[in-house]
C-alpha positions as CSV (number, residue, x, y, z in Angstrom):
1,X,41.9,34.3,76.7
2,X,45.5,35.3,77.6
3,X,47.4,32.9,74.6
4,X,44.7,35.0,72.3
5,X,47.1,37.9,72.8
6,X,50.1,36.6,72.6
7,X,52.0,35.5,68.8
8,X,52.6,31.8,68.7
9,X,56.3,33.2,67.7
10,X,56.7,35.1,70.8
11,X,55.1,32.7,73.0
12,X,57.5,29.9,71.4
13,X,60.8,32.2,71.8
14,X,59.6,32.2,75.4
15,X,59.8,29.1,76.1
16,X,63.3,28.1,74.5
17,X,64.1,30.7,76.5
18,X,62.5,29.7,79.4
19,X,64.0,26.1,78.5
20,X,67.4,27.3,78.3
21,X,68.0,28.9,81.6
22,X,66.3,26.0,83.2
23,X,69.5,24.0,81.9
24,X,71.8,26.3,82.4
25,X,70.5,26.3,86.2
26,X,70.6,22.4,86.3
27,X,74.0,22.1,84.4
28,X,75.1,24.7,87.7
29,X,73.9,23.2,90.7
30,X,76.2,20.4,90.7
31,X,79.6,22.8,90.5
32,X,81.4,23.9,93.2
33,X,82.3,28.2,93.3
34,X,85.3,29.5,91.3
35,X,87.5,29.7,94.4
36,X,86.5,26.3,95.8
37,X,87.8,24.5,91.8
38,X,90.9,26.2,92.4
39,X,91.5,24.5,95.4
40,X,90.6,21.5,94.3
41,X,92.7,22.1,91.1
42,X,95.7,22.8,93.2
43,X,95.0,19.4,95.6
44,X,94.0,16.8,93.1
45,X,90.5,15.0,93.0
46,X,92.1,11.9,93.8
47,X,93.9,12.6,96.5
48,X,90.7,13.7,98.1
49,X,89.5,10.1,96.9
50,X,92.5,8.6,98.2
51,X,91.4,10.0,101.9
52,X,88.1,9.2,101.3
53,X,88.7,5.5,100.2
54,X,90.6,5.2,103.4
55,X,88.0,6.6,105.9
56,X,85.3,3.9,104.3
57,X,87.8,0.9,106.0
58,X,87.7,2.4,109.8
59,X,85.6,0.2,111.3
60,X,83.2,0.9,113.5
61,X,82.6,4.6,113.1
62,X,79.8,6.7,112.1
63,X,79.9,8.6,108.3
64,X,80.4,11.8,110.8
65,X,83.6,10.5,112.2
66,X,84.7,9.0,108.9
67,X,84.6,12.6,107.1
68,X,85.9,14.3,110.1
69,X,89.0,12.0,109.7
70,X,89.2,12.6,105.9
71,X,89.0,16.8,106.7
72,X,91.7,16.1,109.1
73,X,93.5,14.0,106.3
74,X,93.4,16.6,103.9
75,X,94.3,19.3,105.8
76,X,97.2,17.7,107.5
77,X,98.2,16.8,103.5
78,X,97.7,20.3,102.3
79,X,100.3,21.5,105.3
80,X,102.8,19.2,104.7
81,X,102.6,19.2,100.7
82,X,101.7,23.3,99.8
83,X,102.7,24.5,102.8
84,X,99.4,25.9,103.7
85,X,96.8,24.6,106.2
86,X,93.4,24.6,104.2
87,X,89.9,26.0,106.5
88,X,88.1,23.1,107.7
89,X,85.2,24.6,106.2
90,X,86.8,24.7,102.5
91,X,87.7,21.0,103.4
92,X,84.4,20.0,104.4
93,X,83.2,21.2,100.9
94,X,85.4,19.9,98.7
95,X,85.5,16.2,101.0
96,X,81.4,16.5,100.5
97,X,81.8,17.2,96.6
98,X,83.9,14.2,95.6
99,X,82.2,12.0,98.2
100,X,78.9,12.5,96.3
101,X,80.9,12.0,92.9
102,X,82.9,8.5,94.5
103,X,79.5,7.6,95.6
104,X,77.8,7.5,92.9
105,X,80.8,6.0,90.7
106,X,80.7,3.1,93.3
C-alpha cells in the first residue's frame, strides 16, 4: 500500500527526523523564555528558593497565599537589592518555575 511507495531509506530519514524534533520539543518545554532566564540570572535561583523555603513554614495558609507571599518577597527583594520593582506577573513565573524544580528535588 502506501510504505510500497516509499524507500525504506527515506522512510527511515523520516523518522530520525521525526525523532529529533520530538526531543528537541521535550528538551523545551521545561525552559523558561529568553527574557524570563535573564531575570532569573540577574536574581539568583536560590534566592527565589530561599523565599520559597520560607513560605512552606507559614502555618496555616493555603499554597495560594504562600506563593502570593513569596511574589511579594521577591519583589520587595528585587526593589531593595537592583533597584527595580519586578511585574508580579514575571514573579509569578519565575516563583512557579523553581517551585516545580524545589518540589521535585524535595
Amino acid at each position: 500500500m502506501f510504505t510500497a511507495t516509499i524507500p525504506a531509506f527515506d522512510a527511515l530519514t523520516f523518522g530520525v527526523g521525526l525523532i529529533g524534533v520530538l526531543y528537541g520539543w521535550l528538551a523545551s518545554r521545561n525552559r523558561l523564555p529568553r527574557w524570563a532566564r535573564r531575570w532569573l540570572s540577574r536574581i539568583g535561583k536560590e534566592k527565589i528558593e530561599e523565599f520559597i523555603a520560607e513560605a512552606a513554614y507559614l502555618s496555616g495558609t493555603t499554597p495560594l497565599a504562600r506563593r502570593e507571599w513569596a511574589v511579594a518577597k521577591l519583589q520587595e527583594w528585587t526593589e531593595k537589592q537592583l533597584g527595580i520593582r519586578i511585574p508580579t506577573s514575571i514573579a509569578n513565573l519565575l516563583v512557579e518555575f523553581v517551585y516545580q524544580q524545589w518540589k521535585r528535588a524535595r
